[in-house]
N, C-alpha and C positions, 0 to 999 in steps of 0.2 A: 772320911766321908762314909757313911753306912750305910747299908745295901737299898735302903728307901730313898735316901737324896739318889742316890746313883737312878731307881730306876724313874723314880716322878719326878726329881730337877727340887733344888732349892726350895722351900716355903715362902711365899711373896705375901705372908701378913707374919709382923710380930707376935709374940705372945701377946693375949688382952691381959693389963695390968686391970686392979678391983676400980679404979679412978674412970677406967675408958670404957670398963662394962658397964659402971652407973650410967655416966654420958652418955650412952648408946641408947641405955633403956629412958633414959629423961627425953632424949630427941624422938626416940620410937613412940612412947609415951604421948608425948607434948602433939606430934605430926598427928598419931591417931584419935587423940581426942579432940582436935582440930577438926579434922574427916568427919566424926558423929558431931561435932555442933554444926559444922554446915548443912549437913542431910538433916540436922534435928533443929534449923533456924526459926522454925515456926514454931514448935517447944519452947526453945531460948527465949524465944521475944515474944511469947503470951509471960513465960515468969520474969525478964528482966526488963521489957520493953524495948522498944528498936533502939532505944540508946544504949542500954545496958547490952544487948546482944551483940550489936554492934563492937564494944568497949571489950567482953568477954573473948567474942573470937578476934579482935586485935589481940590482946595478951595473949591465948592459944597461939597465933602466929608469929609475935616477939619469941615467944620462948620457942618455939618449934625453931626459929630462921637461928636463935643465937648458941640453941646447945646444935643445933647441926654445922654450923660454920664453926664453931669451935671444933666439936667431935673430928669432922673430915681433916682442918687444919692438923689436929695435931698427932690423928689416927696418919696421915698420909708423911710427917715428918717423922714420927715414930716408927714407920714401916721404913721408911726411905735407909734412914741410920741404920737400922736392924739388918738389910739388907746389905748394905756397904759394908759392915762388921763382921758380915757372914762370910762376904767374898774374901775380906783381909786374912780371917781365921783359914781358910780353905787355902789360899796362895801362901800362907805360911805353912801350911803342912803338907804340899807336895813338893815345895821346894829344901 
């Protein structure tokens, strides 16, 4: 153990792999431009009309609902392991 876990405790997020940064920025992405079409629904639907704007921010909130249930799902089994592997490594080296 090296003098930083000693004095702050364990790391409780994995390293970000290049796969979970995209995902992060796709949900981050996805959630925020969601945000600007609601505030900007009167924009949307003078250019797409109330169906199309309609249609527009459903697709912003599929893709917003589906990279974030992904994202958290596999961010939060990725931490989980990461952490279990940390403790196994650590109780094999004081023992």
């Amino acid at each position: 153990m090296n003098w930083a876990e000693q004095i702050f405790g364990t790391p409780l997020a994995a390293p970000e792999t290049v796969f979970m940064r995209r995902l992060r920025f796709v949900f981050i992405g996805s959630a925020g431009a969601t945000v600007i079409g609601i505030l900007a629904i009167e924009v949307v639907a003078a250019v797409f009309g109330r169906a199309g704007a309609g249609a527009c921010l459903l697709v912003l909130l599929l893709i917003a609902a589906c990279s974030g249930s992904l994202f958290f799902y596999r961010k939060i089994r990725i931490d989980d392991a990461w952490l279990v592997d940390r403790d196994a490594e650590r109780e094999g080296n004081e023992s």
